[in-house]
C-alpha positions as CSV (number, residue, x, y, z in Angstrom):
1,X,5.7,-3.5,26.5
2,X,2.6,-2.6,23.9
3,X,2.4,-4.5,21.3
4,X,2.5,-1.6,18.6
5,X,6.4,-0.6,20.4
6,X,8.7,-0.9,17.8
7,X,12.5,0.8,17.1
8,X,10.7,3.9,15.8
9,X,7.8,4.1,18.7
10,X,9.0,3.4,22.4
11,X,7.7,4.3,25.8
12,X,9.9,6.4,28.2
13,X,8.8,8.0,31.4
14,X,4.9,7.3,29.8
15,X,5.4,9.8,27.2
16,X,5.5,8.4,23.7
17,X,8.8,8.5,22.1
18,X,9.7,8.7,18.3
19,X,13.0,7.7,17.3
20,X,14.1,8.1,20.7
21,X,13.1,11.9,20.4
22,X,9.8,12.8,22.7
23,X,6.6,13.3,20.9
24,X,5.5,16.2,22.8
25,X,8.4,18.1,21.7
26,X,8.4,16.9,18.1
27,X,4.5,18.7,18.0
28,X,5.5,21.6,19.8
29,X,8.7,22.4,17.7
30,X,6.6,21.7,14.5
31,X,3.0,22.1,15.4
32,X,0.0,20.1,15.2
33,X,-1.2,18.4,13.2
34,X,1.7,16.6,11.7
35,X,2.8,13.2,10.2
36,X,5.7,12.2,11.4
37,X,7.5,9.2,9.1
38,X,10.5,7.1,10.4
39,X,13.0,6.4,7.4
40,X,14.9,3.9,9.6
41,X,11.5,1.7,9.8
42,X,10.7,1.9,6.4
43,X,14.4,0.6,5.3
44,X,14.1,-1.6,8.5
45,X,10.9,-3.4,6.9
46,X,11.9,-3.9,3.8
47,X,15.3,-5.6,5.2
48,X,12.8,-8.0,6.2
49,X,10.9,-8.3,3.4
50,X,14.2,-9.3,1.5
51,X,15.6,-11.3,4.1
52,X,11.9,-13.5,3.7
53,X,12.9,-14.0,0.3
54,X,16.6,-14.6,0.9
55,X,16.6,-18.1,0.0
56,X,15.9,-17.3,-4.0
57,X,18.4,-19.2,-5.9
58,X,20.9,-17.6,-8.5
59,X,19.3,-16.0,-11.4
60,X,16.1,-15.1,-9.9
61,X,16.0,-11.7,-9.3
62,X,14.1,-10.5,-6.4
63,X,12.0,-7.0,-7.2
64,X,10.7,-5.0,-4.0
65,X,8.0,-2.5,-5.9
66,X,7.0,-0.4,-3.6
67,X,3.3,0.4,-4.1
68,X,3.6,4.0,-4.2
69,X,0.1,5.1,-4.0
70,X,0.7,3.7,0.2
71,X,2.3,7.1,0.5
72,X,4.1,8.9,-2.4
73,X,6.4,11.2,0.1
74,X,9.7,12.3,-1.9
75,X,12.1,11.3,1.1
76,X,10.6,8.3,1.4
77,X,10.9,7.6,-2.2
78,X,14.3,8.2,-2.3
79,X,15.2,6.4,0.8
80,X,13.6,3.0,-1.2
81,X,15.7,4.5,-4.5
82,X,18.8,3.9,-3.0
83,X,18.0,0.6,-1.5
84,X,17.6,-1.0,-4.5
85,X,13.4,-0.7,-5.2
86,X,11.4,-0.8,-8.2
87,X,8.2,1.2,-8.0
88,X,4.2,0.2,-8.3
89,X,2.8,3.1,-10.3
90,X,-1.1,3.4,-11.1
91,X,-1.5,7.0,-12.3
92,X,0.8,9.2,-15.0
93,X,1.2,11.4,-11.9
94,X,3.1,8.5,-9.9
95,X,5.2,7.5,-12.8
96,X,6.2,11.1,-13.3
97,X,6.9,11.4,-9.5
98,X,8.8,8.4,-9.2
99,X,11.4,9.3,-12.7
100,X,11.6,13.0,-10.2
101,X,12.8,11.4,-7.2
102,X,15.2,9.7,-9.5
103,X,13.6,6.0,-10.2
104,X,15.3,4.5,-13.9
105,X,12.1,4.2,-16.1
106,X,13.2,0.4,-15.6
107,X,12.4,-0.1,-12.6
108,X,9.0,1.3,-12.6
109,X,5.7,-0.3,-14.0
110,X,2.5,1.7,-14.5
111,X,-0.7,-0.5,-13.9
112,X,-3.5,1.6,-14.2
113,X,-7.2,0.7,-14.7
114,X,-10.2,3.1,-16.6
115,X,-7.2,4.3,-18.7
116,X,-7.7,6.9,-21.0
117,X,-5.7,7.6,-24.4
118,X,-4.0,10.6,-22.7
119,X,-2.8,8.6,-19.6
120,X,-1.5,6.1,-21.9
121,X,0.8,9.2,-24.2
122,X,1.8,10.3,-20.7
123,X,3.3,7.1,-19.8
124,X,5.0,6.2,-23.4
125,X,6.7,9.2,-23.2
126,X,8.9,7.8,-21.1
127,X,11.1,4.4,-22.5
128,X,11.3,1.3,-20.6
129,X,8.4,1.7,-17.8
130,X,6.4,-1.6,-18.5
131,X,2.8,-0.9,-19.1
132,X,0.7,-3.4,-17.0
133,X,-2.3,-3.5,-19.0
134,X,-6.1,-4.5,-16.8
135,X,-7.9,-5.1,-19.8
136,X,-7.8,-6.5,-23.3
137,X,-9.8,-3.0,-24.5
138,X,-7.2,-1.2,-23.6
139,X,-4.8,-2.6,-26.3
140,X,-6.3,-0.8,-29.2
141,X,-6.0,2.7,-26.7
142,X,-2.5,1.5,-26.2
143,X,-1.6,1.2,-30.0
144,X,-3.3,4.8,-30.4
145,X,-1.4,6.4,-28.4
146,X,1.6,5.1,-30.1
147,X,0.8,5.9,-33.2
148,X,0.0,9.8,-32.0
149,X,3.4,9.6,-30.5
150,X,5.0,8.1,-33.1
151,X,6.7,5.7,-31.0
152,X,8.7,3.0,-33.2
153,X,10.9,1.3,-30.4
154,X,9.9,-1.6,-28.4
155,X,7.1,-1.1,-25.6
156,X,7.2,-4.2,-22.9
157,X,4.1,-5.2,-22.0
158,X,2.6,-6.9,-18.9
159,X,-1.2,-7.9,-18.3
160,X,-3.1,-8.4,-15.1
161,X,-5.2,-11.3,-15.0
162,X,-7.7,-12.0,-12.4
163,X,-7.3,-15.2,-11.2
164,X,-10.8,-15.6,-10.3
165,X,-10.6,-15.2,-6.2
166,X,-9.6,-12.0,-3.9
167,X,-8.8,-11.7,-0.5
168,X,-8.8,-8.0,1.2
169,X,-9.5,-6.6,5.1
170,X,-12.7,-5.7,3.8
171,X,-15.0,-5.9,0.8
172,X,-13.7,-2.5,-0.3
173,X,-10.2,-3.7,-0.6
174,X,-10.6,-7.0,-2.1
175,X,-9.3,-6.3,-5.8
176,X,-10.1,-10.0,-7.7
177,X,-12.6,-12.3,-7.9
178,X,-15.8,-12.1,-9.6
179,X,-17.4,-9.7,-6.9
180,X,-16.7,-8.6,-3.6
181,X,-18.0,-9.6,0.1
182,X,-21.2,-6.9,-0.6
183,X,-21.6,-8.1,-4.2
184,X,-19.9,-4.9,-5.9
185,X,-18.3,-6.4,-9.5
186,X,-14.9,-6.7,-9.6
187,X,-13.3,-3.6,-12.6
188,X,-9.1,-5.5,-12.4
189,X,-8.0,-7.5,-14.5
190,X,-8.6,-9.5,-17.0
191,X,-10.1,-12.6,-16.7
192,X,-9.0,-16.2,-16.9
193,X,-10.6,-17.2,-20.3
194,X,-9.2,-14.3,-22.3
195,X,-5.5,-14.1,-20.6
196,X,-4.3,-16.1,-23.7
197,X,-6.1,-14.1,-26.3
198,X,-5.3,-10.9,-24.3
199,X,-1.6,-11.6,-25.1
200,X,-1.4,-13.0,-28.4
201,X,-3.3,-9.4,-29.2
202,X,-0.7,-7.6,-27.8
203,X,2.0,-9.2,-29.7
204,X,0.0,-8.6,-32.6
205,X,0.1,-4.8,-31.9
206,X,3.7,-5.3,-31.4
207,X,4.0,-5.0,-28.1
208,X,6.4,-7.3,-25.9
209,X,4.4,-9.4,-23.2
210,X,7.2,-10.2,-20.5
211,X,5.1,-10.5,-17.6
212,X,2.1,-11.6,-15.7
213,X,0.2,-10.1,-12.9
214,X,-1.8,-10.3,-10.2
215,X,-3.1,-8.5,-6.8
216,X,-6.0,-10.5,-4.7
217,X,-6.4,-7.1,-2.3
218,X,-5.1,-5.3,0.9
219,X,-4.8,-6.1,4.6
220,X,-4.0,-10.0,4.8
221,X,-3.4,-11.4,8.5
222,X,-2.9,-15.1,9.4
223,X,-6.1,-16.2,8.3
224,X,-5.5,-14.9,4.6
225,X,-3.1,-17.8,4.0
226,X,-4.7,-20.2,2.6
227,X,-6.2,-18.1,-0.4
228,X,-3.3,-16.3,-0.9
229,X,-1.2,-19.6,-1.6
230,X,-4.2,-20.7,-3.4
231,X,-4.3,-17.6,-5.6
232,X,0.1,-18.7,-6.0
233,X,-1.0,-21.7,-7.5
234,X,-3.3,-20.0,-10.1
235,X,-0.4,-17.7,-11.1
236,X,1.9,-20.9,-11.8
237,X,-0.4,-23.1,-13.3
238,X,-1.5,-20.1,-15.7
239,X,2.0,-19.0,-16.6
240,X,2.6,-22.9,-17.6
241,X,0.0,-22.0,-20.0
242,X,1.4,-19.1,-21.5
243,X,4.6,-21.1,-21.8
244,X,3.0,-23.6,-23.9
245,X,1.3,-21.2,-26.1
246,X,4.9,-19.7,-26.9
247,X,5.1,-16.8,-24.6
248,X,7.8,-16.8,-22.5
249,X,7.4,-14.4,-19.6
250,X,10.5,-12.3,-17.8
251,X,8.8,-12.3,-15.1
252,X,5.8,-13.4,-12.3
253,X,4.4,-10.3,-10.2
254,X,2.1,-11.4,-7.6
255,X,1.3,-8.3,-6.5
256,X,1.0,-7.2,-3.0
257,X,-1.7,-7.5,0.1
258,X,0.1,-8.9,2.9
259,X,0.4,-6.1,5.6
260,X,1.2,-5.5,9.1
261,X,-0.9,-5.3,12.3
262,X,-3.2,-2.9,13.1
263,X,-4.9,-4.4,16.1
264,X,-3.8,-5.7,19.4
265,X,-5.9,-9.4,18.5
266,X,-5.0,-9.2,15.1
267,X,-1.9,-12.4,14.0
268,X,0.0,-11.2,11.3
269,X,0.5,-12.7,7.9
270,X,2.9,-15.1,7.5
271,X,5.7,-13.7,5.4
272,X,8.0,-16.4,5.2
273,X,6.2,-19.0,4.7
274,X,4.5,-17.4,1.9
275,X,8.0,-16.0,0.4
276,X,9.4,-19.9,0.5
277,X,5.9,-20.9,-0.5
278,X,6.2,-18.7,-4.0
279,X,10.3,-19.1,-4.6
280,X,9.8,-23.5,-4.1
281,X,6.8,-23.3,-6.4
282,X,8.5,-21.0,-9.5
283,X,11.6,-23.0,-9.3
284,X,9.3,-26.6,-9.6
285,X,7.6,-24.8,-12.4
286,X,10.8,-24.3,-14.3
287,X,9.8,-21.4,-16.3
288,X,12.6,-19.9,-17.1
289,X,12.1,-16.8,-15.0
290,X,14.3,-13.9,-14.7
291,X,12.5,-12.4,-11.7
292,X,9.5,-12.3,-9.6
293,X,7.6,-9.3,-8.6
294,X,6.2,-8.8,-5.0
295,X,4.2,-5.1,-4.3
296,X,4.8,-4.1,-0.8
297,X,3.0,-0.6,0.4
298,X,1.2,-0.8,3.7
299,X,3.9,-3.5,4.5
300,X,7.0,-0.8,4.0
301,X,5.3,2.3,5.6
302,X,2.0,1.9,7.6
303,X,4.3,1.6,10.9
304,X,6.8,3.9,10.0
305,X,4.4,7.1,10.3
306,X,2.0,8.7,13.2
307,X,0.1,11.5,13.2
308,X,0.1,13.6,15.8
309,X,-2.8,15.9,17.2
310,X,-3.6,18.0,19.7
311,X,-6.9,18.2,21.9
312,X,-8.2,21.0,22.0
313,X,-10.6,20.4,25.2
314,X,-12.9,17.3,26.6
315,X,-16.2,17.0,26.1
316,X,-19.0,15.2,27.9
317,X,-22.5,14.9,26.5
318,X,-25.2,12.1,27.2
319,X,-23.1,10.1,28.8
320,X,-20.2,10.3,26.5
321,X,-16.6,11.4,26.7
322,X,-15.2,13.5,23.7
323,X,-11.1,14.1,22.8
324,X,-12.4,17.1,21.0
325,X,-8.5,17.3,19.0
326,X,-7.2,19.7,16.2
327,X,-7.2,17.6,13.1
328,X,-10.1,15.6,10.9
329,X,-10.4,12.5,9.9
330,X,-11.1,13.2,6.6
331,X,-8.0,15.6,6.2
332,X,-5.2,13.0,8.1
333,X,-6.2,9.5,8.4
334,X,-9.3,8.9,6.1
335,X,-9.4,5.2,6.5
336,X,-11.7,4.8,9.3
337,X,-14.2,6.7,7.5
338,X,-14.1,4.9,4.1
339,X,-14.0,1.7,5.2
340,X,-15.9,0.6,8.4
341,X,-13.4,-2.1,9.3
342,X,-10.6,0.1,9.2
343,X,-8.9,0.9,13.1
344,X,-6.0,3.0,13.8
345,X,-4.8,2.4,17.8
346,X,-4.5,5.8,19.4
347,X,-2.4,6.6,22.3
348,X,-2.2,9.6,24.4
349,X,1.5,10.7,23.8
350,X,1.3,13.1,26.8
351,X,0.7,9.8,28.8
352,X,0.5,6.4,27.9
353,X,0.0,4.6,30.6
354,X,-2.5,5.5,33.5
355,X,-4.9,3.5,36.3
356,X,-7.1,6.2,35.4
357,X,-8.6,5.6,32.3
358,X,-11.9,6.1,30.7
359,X,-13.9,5.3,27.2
360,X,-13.2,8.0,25.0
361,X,-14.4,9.0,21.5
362,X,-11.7,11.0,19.5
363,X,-13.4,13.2,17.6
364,X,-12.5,15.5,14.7
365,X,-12.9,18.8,14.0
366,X,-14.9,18.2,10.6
367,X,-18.7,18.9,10.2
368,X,-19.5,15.3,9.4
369,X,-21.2,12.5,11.9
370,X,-18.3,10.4,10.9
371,X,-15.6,11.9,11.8
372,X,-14.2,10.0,14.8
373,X,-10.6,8.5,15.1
374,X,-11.3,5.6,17.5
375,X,-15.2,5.4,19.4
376,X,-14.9,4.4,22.9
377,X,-11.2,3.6,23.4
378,X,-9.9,2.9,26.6
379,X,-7.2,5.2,27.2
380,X,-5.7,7.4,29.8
381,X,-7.8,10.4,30.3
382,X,-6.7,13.1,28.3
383,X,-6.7,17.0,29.2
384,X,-6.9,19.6,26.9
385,X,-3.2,20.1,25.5
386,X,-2.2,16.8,25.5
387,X,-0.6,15.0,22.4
388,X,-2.5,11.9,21.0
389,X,-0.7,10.1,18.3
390,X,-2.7,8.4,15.5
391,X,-0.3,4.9,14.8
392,X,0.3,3.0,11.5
393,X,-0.4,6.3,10.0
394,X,2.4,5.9,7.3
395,X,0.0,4.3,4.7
396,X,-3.2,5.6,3.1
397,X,-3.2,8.4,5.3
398,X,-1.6,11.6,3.6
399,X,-2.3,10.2,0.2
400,X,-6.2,9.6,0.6
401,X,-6.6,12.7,2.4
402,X,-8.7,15.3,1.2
403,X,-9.5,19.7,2.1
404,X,-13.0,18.7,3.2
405,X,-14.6,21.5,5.0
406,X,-11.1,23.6,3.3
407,X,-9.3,22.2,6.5
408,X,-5.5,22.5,5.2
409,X,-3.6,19.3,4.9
410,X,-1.1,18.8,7.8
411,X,3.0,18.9,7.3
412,X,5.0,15.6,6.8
413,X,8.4,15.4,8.6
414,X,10.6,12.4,8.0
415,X,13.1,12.0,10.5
């Protein structure tokens, strides 16, 4: 068995297999190239993101926000409606998105960063999303838009803090700290030695504080553990602080970052032990907690999509082999080319399993140097027609593509 075979993606007769229905067929009947997104995973992962936290005693409310920007598809969105979710919005657009597919304003809260007045009167038109806010400047924006709106009811507030450390795959998804890996300043949050000041502002304006948030980054594997319990233990200590200045919070987010594999040598985070970790330290905190807050994206979707291609022939030159396929990297699944760390396992859907093989460079059809799927893969050899299929393509794929070169963007089919 391959380690990336799951319910959704099995291997029958060496053709790849997607929710038992045969890739090959699923591109021909709707052409290539094409996302293809498993509801039954998605629902199936966050079944096990609840079942981590299972052991949270009575009165703590367990919220599942899906981190929306992962991938923002309107099935998908209603599939997490219905199973109870609360949303992670970071743009007007995603709030507005989210209330369309039929998410209470309740159960959605917009953290944005580099917010404008104008994103700020989007949000407030609509009662009861919390506004996260990343910076104690944006309080007076806040209160402005208010007062253009007219707004007399209650707003509830939440604040990101940075608690000072960060932990991402890479330095350009490590969101806390003082500065990344490469040195680049850190823009969330807002820091450790204002977090106190930063709320008793906002209840001057007349805003209700009811929360406290944090997110270290994206892509945590086993070895993340440590900081991320680390960064647990930051939250706690510095809600105990709040308490004693007289704020009493609703609720702890801590934000999201644990994900799943994307590499055969990669040991995934562990879950459990950092859901028991977080539930045994809020309860010896005694807080007085309705909820915590954990924001899954990459967690609830990365699996549960593929995108498949077509090549269109093989080339060889210098040396090298090229999967010439029908699809760029820039337009489908822009990771790899944003962030050098980033690796997508490709397999030849046509036929996954082979003694011969050779090292092949899948290559898009974009008029850019970087535009490569996977350099040097070991894979069966493909011939022109053959299906390759792009996994954990559910996450940061559609949503961070772009019409470089005016390439359209492919179709999404949930199954």
């Amino acid at each position: 068995m391959n380690w990336w075979e799951n319910e959704f993606l099995k291997v029958k007769e060496n053709k790849l297999y997607l929710e038992e229905r045969p890739a090959e067929k699923i591109a021909r009947e709707y052409g290539t190239p094409v996302y293809i997104y498993s509801g039954k995973q998605v629902l199936r992962n966050l079944q096990a993101l609840k079942e981590a936290f299972s052991s949270a005693k009575p009165g703590l409310d367990i919220r599942l926000a899906y981190a929306m920007k992962a991938n923002p598809h309107p099935g998908i969105l209603k599939l997490l409606l219905k199973a109870g979710a609360f949303i992670d919005a970071v743009s007007p657009a995603e709030v507005e998105t989210a209330l369309k597919a039929g998410f209470p304003a309740e159960r959605i809260m917009f953290t944005g960063t580099s917010i404008s007045q104008e994103d700020f009167e989007v949000v407030l038109r609509h009662p009861g999303v919390i506004v996260n806010i990343d910076a104690y400047e944006q309080i007076e924006i806040l209160e402005a838009a208010r007062k253009r709106l007219r707004i007399k009811r209650p707003v509830r507030a939440s604040l990101r803090w940075n608690p000072g450390l960060g932990r991402g795959f890479c330095s350009k998804t490590t969101t806390a700290g003082e500065r990344s890996s490469d040195g680049t300043p850190i823009k969330f949050g807002v820091e450790d030695s204002r977090v106190i000041e930063t709320f008793k502002r906002l209840k001057q304006f007349g805003f209700q504080p009811v929360g406290l948030h944090q997110h270290l980054g994206s892509g945590w594997t086993e070895e993340d553990f440590p900081v991320a319990i680390k960064a647990v233990d930051r939250m706690i200590k510095k809600a105990r602080e709040l308490k004693k200045a007289g704020f009493n919070l609703e609720f702890l987010d801590f934000g999201g970052g644990f994900g799943p594999k994307y590499r055969a040598d990669q040991r995934p985070f562990p879950l459990a032990e950092y859901a028991a970790y977080i539930l045994d330290r809020v309860e010896g905190a005694k807080l007085g907690l309705k909820a915590i807050t954990v924001e899954p994206g990459k967690y609830l979707v990365a699996n549960a999509g593929v995108l498949l291609v077509a090549v269109a022939y093989v080339k060889k030159s210098y040396g090298n082999l090229f999967a010439c396929v029908n699809a760029g990297t820039y337009n489908t699944v822009p990771r790899p080319a944003i962030y050098e760390e980033a690796y997508h396992e490709i397999v030849n859907a046509s036929c996954v399993n082979s003694r011969k093989k050779a090292r092949i460079t899948v290559a898009g059809h974009l008029c850019e140097t970087g535009d490569v799927f996977g350099t040097e893969r070991l894979m069966p050899m493909p011939e022109r027609g053959h299906i390759l299929a792009v996994l954990m393509a559910g996450a940061y794929c559609r949503s961070m593509a772009s019409n470089f070169n005016l390439r359209p963007f492919p179709g999404e089919i949930l199954l």
